[in-house]
C-alpha positions as a printed NumPy array, in Angstrom:
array([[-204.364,  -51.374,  -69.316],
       [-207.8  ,  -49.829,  -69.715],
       [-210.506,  -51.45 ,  -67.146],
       [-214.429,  -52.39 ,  -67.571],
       [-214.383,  -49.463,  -65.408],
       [-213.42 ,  -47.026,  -67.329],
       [-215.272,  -48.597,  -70.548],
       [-218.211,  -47.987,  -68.26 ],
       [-217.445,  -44.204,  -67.646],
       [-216.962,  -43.416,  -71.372],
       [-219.768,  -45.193,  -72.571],
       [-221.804,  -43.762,  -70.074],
       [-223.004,  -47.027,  -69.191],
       [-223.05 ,  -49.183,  -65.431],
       [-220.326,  -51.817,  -65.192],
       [-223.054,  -54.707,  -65.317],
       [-223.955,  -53.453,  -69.112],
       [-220.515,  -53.376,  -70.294],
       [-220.344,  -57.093,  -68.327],
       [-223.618,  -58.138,  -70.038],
       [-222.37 ,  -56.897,  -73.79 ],
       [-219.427,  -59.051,  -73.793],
       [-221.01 ,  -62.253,  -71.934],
       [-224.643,  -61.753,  -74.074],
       [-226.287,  -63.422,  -71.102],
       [-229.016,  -60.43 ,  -70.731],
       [-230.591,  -58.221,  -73.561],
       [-229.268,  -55.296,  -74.06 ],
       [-230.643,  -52.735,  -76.4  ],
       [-229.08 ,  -51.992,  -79.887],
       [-228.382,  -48.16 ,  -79.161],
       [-226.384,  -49.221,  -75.595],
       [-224.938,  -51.9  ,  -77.117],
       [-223.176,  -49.95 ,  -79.878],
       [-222.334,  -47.381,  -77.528],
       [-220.733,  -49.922,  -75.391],
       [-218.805,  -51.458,  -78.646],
       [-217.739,  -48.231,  -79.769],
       [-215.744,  -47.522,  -76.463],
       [-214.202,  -51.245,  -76.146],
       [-213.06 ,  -50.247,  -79.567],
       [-211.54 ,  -46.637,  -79.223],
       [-210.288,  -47.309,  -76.115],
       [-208.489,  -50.537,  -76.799],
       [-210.252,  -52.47 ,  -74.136],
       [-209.416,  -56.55 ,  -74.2  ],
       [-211.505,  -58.714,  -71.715],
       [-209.703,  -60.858,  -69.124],
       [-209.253,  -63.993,  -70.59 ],
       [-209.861,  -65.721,  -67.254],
       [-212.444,  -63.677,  -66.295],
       [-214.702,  -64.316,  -69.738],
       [-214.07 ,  -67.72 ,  -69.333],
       [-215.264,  -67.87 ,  -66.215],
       [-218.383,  -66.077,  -67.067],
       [-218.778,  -68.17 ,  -70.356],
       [-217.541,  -71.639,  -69.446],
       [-215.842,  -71.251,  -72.972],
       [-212.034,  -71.072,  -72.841],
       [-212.541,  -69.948,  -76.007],
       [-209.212,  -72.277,  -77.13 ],
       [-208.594,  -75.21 ,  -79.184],
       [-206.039,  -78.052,  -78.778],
       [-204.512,  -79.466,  -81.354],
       [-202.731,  -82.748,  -81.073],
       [-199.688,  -82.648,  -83.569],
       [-197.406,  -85.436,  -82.977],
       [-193.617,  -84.659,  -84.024],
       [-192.136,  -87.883,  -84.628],
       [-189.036,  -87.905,  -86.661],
       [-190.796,  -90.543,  -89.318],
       [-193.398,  -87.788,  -90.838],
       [-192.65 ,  -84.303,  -93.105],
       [-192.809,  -82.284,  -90.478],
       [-193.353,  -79.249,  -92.657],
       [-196.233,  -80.604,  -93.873],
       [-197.458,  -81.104,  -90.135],
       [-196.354,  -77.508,  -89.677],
       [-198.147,  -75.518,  -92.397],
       [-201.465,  -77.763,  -91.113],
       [-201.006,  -76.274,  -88.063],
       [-200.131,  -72.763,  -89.188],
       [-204.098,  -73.111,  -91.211],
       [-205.854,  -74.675,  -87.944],
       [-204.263,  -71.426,  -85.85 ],
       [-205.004,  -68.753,  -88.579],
       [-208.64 ,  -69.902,  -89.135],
       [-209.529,  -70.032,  -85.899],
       [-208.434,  -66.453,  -84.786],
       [-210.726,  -65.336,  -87.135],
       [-213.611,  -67.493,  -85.655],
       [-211.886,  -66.093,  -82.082],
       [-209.824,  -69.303,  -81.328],
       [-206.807,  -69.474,  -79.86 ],
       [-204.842,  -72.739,  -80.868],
       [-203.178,  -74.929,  -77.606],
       [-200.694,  -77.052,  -79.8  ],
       [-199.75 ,  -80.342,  -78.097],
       [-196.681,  -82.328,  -79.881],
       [-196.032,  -84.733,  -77.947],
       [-196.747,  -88.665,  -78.316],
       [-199.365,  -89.243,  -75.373],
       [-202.028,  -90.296,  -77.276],
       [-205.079,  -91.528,  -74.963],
       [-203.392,  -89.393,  -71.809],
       [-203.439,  -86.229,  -74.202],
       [-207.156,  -86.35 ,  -74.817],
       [-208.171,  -87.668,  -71.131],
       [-206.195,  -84.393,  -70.14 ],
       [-208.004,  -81.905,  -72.323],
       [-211.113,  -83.371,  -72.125],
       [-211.052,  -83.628,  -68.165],
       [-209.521,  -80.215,  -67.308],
       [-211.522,  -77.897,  -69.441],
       [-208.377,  -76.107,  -70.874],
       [-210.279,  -76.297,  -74.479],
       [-213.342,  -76.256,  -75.961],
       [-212.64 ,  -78.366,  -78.761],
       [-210.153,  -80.605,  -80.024],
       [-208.758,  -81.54 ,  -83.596],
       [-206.135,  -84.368,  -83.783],
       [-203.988,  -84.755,  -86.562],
       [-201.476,  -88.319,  -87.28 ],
       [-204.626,  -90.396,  -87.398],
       [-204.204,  -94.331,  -87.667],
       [-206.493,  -96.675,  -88.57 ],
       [-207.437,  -97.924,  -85.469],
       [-206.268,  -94.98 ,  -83.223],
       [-205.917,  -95.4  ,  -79.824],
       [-207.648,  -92.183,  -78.631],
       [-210.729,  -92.782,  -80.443],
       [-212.555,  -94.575,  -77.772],
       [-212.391,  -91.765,  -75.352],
       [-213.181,  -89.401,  -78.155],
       [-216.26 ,  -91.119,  -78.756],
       [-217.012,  -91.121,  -74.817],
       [-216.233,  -88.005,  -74.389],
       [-219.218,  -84.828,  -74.621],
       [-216.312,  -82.481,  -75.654],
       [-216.397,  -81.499,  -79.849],
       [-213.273,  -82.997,  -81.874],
       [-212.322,  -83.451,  -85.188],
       [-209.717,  -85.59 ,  -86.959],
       [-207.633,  -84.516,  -89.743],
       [-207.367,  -87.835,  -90.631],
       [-209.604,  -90.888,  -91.162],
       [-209.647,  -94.006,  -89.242],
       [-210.593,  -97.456,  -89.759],
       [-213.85 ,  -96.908,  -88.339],
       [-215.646,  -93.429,  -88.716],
       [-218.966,  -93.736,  -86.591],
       [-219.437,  -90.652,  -84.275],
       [-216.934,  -88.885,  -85.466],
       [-216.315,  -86.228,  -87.733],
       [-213.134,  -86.265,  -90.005],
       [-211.642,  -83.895,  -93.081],
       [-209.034,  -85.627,  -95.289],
       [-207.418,  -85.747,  -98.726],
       [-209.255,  -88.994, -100.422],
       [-205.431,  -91.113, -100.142],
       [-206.828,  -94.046, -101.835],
       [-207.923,  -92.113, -105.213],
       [-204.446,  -90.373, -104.764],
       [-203.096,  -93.344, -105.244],
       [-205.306,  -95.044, -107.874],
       [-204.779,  -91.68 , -109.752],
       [-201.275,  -92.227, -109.334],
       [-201.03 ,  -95.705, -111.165],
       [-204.305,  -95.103, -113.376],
       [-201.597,  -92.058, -114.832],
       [-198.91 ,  -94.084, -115.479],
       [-201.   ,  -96.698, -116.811],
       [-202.072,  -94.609, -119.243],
       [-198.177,  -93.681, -120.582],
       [-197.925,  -97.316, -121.017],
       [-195.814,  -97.949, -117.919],
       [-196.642, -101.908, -116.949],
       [-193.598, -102.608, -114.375],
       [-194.771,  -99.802, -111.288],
       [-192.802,  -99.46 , -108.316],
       [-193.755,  -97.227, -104.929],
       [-191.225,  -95.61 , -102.598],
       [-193.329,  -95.178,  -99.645],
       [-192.618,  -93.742,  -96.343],
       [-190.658,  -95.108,  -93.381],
       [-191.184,  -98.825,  -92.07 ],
       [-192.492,  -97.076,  -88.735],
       [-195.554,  -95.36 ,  -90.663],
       [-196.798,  -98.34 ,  -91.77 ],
       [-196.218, -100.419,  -88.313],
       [-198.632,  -98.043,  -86.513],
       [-201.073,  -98.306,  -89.638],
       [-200.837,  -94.561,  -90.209],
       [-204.411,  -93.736,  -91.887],
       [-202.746,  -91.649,  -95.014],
       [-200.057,  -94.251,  -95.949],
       [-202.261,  -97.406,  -96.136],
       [-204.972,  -95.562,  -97.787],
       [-202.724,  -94.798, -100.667],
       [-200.931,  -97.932, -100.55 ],
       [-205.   ,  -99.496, -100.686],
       [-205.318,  -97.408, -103.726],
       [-202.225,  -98.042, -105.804],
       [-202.614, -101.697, -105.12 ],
       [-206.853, -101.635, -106.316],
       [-205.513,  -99.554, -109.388],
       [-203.061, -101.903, -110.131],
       [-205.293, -104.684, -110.743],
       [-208.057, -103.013, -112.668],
       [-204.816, -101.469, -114.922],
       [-202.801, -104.47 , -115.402],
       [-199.705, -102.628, -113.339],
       [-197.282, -105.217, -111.568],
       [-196.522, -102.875, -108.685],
       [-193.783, -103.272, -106.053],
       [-193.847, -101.558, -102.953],
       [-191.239, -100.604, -100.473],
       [-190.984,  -98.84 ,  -97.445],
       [-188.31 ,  -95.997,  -96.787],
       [-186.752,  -94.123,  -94.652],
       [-185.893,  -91.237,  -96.788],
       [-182.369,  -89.44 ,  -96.81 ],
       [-179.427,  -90.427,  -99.779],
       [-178.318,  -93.586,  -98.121],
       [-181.695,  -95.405,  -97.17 ],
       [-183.222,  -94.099, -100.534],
       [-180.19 ,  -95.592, -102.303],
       [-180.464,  -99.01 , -100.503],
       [-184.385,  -99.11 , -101.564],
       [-184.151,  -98.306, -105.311],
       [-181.234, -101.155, -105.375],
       [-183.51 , -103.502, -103.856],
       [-186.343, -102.578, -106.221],
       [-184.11 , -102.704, -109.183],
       [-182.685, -106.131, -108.245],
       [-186.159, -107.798, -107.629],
       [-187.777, -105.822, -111.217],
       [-185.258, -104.751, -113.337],
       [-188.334, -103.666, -115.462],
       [-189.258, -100.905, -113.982],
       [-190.228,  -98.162, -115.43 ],
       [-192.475,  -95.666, -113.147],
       [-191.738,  -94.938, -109.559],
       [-194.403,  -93.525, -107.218],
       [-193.156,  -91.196, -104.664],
       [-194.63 ,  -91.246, -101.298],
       [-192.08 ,  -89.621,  -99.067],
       [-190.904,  -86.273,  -99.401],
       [-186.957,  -87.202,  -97.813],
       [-186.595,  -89.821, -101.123],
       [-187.481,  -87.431, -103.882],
       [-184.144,  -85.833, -104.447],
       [-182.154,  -88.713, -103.508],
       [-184.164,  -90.518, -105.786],
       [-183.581,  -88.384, -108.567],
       [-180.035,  -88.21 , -108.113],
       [-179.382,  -91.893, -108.306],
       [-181.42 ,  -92.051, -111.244],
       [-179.392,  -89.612, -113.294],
       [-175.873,  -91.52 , -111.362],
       [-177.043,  -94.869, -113.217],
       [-178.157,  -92.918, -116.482],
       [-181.82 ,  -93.09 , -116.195],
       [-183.156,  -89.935, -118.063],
       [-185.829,  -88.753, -116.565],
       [-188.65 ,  -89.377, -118.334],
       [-187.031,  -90.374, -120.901],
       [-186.213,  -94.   , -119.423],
       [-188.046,  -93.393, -115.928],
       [-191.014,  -91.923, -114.827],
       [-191.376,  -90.319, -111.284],
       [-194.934,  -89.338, -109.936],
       [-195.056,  -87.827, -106.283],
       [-197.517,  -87.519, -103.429],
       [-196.196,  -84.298, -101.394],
       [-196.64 ,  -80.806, -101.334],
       [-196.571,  -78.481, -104.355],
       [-193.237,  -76.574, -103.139],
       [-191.579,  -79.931, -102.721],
       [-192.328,  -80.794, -106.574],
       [-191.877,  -77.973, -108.294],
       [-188.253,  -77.161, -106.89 ],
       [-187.057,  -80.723, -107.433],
       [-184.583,  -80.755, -109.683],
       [-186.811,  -82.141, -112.477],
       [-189.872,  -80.531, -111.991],
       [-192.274,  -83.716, -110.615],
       [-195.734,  -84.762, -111.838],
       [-197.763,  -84.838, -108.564],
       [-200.447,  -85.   , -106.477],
       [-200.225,  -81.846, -103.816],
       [-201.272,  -82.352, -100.351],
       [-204.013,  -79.822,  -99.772],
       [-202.441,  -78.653,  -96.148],
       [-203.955,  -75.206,  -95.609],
       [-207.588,  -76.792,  -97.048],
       [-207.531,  -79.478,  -94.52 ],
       [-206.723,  -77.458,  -91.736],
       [-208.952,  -74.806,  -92.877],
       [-212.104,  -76.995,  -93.22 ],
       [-211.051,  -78.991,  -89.385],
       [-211.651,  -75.406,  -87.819],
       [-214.719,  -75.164,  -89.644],
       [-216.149,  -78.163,  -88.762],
       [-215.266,  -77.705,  -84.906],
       [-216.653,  -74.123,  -84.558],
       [-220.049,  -75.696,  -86.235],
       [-220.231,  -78.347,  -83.613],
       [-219.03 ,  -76.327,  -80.651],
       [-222.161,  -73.046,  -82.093],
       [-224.533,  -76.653,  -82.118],
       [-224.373,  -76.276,  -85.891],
       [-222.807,  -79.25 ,  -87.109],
       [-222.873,  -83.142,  -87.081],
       [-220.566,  -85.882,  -87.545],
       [-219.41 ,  -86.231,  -90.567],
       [-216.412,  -86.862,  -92.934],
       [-215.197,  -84.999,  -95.768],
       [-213.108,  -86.082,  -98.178],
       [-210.835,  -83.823, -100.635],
       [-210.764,  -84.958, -104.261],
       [-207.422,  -85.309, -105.827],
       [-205.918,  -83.387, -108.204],
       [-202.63 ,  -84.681, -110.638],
       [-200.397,  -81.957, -112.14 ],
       [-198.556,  -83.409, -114.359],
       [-194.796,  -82.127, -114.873],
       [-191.787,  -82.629, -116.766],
       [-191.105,  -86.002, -114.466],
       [-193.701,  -88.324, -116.514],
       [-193.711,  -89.66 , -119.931],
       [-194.751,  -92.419, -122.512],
       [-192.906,  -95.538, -121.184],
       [-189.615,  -96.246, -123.223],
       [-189.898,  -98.893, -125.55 ],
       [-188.02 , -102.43 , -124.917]])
């Protein structure tokens, strides 16, 4: 392993100019400080990462809170993550991932122990438990997410509730009046997961403004449960004619009950999906949708936390504007 030492030597440099080249805490002039950059380069040299934070009081590391419960798409969790960790290398991040469900005791122990600069929480709810100390707290953060309440904080998000007024204001349009949602698991909505009662918000405001009786009903995803749910919806409106999608374990099942009671799709039924681009296009009728913009979201979180830990940025909350791709999965409502 090559030593500041021996960067020194072949630079031709002391020790404490190498030292002051990596922290930036003196001047140094351009000529010795390409010289210096030069030899870290051919030589391979890495800085001690305990050392240079030390001499920085930067860690130079962000945590990100990614709870794994077994009611969310954890995929969709996953390829978040995979965005936060590749963006900030390039801004020279590392990425501390925390999964587990600690909520207020995860952020006191970041916050309090200095093992991150920043932090970016993801499986917001509305009113989130953590927030308070997050608002206490001097350390940067950012939610991927929105709660309830956004003052002092700064938040990136897909816009849910005109997701799901785009949802119904689509089928609207085909002529669809009887408008039922599949949602996600009864457990989602309990902890008043940000995401789910945004869209559900959304669908219901669309609803009224398009003349839509909807009917919403949690899930919990999976052949059975998904079964179970489009019985019950069925029962209480026979009528139906649209589903809305909101749980990525329901769309196949879904569409396989569907063809077992001999509901063409879209002939008969239409099926419009919030989830992920892969998960609609390789259903087995290709689904109209509205993709969740995963790399985006974690892309712009790592943006917004670098700003505010380089005193750049404020608080402040983005959200991304839906887009509807619309598939072989939708169509003109049948007539009765």
């Amino acid at each position: 392993m090559v030593t500041l030492a021996e960067v020194a030597q072949h630079a031709g440099v002391s020790a404490s100019t190498v030292s002051y080249v990596l922290s930036g805490k003196r001047s140094i002039s351009a000529t010795t400080r390409q010289r210096v950059e030069r030899s870290i380069r051919e030589l391979g040299y890495h800085p001690n990462a305990g050392a240079r934070a030390l001499a920085s009081s930067r860690s130079n590391i962000i945590a990100l809170m990614v709870p794994l419960r077994t009611d969310m798409y954890v995929p969709v969790m996953m390829e978040i993550a995979i965005a936060v960790a590749t963006t900030a290398r390039t801004h020279g991040y590392d990425v501390l991932l925390l999964t587990g469900e600690e909520g207020p005791d995860a952020v006191r122990r970041v916050a309090g122990s200095g093992l991150a600069d920043g932090m970016i929480l993801m499986d917001v709810e509305l009113d989130d438990e953590r927030l308070p100390l997050l608002r206490e707290s001097a350390q940067p953060a950012v939610l991927i997410g929105l709660p309830a309440d956004t003052t002092g904080l700064t938040c990136i998000d897909l816009d849910f509730k005109a997701t799901g007024a785009l949802c119904v204001e689509h089928l609207a349009g085909l002529g669809h009046r009887e408008v039922a949602v599949v949602g996600e698991a009864p457990a989602v909505y309990e902890r008043h997961t940000g995401f789910a009662e945004r869209t559900l918000d959304g669908l219901r405001s669309a609803a009224r403004e398009t003349g839509v009786r909807l009917l919403h009903r949690p899930c919990e995803g999976g052949y059975d449960a998904t079964a179970a749910t489009v019985a019950r919806i069925l029962d209480e409106r026979p009528g139906t004619t649209g589903f809305v999608v909101q749980n990525e374990a329901a769309v196949e099942p879904l569409l396989a009950l569907l063809r077992q009671q001999g509901r063409a799709v879209p002939e008969d039924v239409s099926v419009v999906a919030v989830c992920p681009e892969q998960v609609a296009v390789q259903a087995s009728v290709r689904l109209t949708s509205v993709s969740l913009p995963a790399q985006e979201m974690g892309r712009h979180a790592v943006e917004q936390l670098v700003a505010k830990l380089d005193g750049r940025g404020g608080d402040e909350v983005v959200l991304l504007p839906p887009a509807l791709t619309v598939r072989a999965s939708s169509g003109p409502a049948p007539v009765r």
